[in-house]
C-alpha positions in Angstrom: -46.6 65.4 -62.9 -44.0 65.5 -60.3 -40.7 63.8 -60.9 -38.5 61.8 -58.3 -36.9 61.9 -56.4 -39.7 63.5 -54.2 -38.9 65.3 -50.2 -41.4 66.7 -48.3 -40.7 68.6 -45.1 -43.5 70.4 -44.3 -45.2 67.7 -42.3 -44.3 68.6 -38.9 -41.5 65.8 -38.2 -42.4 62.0 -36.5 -43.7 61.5 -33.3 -45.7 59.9 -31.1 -49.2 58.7 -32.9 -48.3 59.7 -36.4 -49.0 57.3 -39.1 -47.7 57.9 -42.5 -49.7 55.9 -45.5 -48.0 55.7 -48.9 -50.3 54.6 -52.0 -48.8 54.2 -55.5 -48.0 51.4 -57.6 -45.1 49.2 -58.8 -44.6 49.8 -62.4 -43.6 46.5 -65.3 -39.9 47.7 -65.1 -39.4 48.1 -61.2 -36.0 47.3 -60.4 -35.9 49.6 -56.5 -37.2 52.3 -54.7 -37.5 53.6 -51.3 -38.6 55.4 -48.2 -36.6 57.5 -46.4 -37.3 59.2 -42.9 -34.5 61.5 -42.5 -32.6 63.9 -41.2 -32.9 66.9 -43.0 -32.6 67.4 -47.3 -30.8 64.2 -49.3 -29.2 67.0 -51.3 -27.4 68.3 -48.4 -24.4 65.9 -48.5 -24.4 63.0 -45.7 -27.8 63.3 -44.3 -28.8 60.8 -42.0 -31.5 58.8 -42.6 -33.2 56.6 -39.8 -35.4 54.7 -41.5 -34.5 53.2 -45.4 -37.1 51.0 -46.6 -35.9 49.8 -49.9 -38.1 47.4 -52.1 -35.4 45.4 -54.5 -37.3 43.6 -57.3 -33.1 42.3 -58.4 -32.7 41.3 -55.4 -36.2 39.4 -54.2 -36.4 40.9 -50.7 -36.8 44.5 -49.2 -34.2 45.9 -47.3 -34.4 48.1 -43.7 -31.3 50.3 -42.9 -30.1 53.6 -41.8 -27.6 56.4 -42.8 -25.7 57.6 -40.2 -22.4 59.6 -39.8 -21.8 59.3 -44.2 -21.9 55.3 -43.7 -24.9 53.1 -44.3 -25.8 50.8 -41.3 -26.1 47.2 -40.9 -28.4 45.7 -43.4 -32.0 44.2 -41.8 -33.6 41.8 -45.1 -36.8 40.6 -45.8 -36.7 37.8 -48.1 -40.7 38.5 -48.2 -41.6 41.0 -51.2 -44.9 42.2 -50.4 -45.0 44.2 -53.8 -46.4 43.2 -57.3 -44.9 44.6 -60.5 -48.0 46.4 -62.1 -50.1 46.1 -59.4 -51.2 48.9 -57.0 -50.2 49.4 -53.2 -50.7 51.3 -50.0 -48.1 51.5 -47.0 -48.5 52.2 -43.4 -45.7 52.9 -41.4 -45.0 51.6 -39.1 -44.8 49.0 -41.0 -47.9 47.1 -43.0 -48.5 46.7 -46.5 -51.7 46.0 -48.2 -53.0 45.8 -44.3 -50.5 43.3 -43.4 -48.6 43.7 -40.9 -44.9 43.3 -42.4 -41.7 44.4 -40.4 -40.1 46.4 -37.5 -36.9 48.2 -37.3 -35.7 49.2 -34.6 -34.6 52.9 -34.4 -30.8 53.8 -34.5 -31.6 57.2 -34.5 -33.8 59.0 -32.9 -37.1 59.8 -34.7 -37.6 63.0 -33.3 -34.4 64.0 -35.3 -36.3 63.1 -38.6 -38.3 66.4 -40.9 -38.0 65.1 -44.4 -39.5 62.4 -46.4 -37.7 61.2 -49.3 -39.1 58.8 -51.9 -36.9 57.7 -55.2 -36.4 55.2 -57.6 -38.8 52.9 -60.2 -42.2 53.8 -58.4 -45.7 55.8 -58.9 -46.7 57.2 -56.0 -50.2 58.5 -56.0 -50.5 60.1 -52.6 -48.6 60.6 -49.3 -50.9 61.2 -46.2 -49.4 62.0 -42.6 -52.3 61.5 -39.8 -51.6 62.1 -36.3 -52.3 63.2 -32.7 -51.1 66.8 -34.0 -51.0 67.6 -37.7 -52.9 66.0 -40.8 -52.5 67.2 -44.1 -52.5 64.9 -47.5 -49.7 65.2 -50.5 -52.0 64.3 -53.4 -49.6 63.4 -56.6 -50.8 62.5 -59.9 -47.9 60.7 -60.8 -44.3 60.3 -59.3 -42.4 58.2 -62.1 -38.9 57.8 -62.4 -37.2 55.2 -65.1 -33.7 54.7 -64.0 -32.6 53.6 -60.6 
């Protein structure tokens, strides 16, 4: 078992035909987590992150932003919340849920910028898979479980 939060930046960066699929599920107690495509480690203070894709049970919606220059951006919401407490899930970016088409952000920083994947909060991820015109390798996780936000 692997703990969050989670980064991986061994998957070659984002480009051009990459797809990124996230399967896990939502567990009874979910209160957030998120996504991040970003800049470099979140441990290194002030990274940037250009894409933030933050589920929020509290607050009904999910929540597109990015971190840039030690200041998060102008808030984008979704009042639609795709995701199921208890139920299972798989994400596509750019951006579908369960096959459904859901959202688009529009890039504030440029994606060939981003290495690391981040992933954090109340969420069991099973597996991460990167496909692409270049690279393809699959993170298989047994369980990525965090209880506190």
């Amino acid at each position: 078992c692997q703990c969050l939060p989670f980064e991986n930046a061994n998957f070659g960066g984002v480009r051009d035909g990459l797809l990124v699929l996230v399967s896990g599920s939502v567990p009874y107690f979910c209160q957030r987590f998120q996504i991040n495509f970003q800049v470099g480690s979140w441990w290194k203070r002030e990274t940037d992150v250009a894409f933030h894709f933050n589920p929020r049970f509290d607050q009904h919606c999910v929540v597109f932003n990015s971190f840039e220059g030690g200041k998060w951006q102008h808030e984008e919401k979704s009042d639609d919340l795709p995701f199921h407490k208890g139920e299972a899930f798989e994400i596509r970016f750019l951006v579908s849920v369960n096959g459904k088409h859901f959202g688009e952000f529009k890039h504030r920083i440029p994606m060939s910028q981003v290495d690391t994947l981040g992933i954090s909060g109340d969420v069991e991820v099973t597996s991460i898979t990167f496909q692409g015109s270049v690279v393809s390798c699959k993170v298989l996780i047994a369980s990525i479980l965090k209880h506190e936000w």
